[in-house]
N, C-alpha and C positions, 0 to 999 in steps of 0.2 A: 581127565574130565575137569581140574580143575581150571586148565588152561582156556577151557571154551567156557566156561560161568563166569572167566575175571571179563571177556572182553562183551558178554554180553551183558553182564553188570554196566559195565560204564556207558554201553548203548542204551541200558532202561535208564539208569541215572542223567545220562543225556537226554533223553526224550523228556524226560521226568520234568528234566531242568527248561527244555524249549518249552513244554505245556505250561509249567508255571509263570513262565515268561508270555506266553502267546496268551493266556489268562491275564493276566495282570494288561498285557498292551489292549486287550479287547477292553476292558472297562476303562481303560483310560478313555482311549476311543468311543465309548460308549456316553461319559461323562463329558470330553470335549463335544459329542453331537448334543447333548442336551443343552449343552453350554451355547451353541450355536443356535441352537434352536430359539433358545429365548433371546439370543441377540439378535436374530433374523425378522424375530417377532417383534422385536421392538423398535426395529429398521422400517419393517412394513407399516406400524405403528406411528413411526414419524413422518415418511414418506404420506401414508394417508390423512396425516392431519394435514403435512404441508399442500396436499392439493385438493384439502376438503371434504376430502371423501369419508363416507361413515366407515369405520375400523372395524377389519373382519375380526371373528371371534378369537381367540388364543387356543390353540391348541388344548386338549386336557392334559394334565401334567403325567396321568398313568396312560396316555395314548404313545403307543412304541412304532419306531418306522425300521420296517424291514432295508434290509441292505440288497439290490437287482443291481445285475448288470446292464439293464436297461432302464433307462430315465424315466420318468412320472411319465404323465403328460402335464401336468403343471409345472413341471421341471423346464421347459422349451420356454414356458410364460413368462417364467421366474427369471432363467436366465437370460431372457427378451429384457425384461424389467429392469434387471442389476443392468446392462450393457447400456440403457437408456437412460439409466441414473448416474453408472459411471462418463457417458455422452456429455449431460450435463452437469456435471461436478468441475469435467474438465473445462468444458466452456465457463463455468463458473470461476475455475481459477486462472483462464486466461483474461478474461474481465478482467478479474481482480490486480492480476500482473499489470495491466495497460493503464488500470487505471491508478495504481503505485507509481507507471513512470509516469502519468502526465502526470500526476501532485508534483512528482520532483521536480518536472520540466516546469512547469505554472511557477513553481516555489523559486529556480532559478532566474526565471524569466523577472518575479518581483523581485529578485535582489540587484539586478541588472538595469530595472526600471528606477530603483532606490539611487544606485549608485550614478545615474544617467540625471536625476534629478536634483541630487547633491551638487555634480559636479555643473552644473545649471547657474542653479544659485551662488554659487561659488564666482561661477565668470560672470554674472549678474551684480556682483557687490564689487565685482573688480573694476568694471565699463562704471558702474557708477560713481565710483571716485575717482575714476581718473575724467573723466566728464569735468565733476566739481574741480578737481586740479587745473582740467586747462579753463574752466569759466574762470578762476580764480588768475589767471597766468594773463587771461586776455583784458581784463576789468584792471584799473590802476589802483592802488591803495586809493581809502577815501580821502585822506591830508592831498595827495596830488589830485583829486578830483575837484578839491573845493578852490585849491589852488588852480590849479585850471579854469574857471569856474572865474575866480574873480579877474584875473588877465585876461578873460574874454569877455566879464565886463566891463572894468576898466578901458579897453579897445573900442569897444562900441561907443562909451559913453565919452571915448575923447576924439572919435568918429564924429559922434554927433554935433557936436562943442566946437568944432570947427578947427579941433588940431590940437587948440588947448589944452597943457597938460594940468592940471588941478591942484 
């Protein structure tokens, strides 16, 4: 007899052990749904202000929901809802993505505009001294201008003079 109490011992002490455990996982689960509960509430909460709509009441806190294998019927609404918020969350961050690359592409494009403009005035200061170089290269010093200047009149006036040099 003793051989059949040791094995049925450690069968009740097994069970013993799964209840205390299938206990413990139920209240967890019980506390993570309340826990949800009030984040769902306060999703719906947000959701409803972002589209103006007056906020349904909150739940009571002693109000408990049975656990069915088949769904509310506000459950089809709800998950109509999340799937149209999840719709637009994503549209929301592919916006967001396009409009990340064009900042960067605009931001590149001004640094290409910058550098397009630099190098601008760069060859702008270059044309113009080389300008003033060759006006300089073509004009004669002024000492040979004046000189010049009196040899041609000198010339005239010994043109006029009738040859005579003075």
């Amino acid at each position: 007899m003793n051989s059949t109490h040791t094995p049925d011992r450690r069968e009740a002490a097994h069970l013993e052990k799964l209840r205390e455990q299938l206990s413990t996982d139920m209240e967890a689960m019980h506390q993570k749904e309340a826990s949800l509960r009030e984040y769902e509430q306060r999703l719906r909460l947000l959701l409803e202000h972002a589209q103006g709509a007056p906020a349904a009441p909150a739940p009571a806190a002693s109000q408990h929901y049975r656990f069915s294998n088949q769904p509310a019927a506000g459950q089809a609404e709800l998950d109509a809802a999340w799937e149209k918020y999840q719709r637009a969350h994503a549209l929301l961050e592919a916006a967001r993505r396009g409009l990340s690359d064009d900042r960067l592409a605009l931001r590149d494009r001004e640094q290409q505009v910058a550098a397009r403009e630099h190098e601008i005035a760069r060859r702008e200061a270059w044309v113009k001294t080389r300008e003033q170089e060759l006006i300089a290269q073509a004009m004669p010093p002024p000492q040979a201008r004046v000189k010049t200047r009196r040899t041609l009149t000198a010339a005239v006036s010994n043109l006029l003079s009738g040859g005579k040099s003075g």
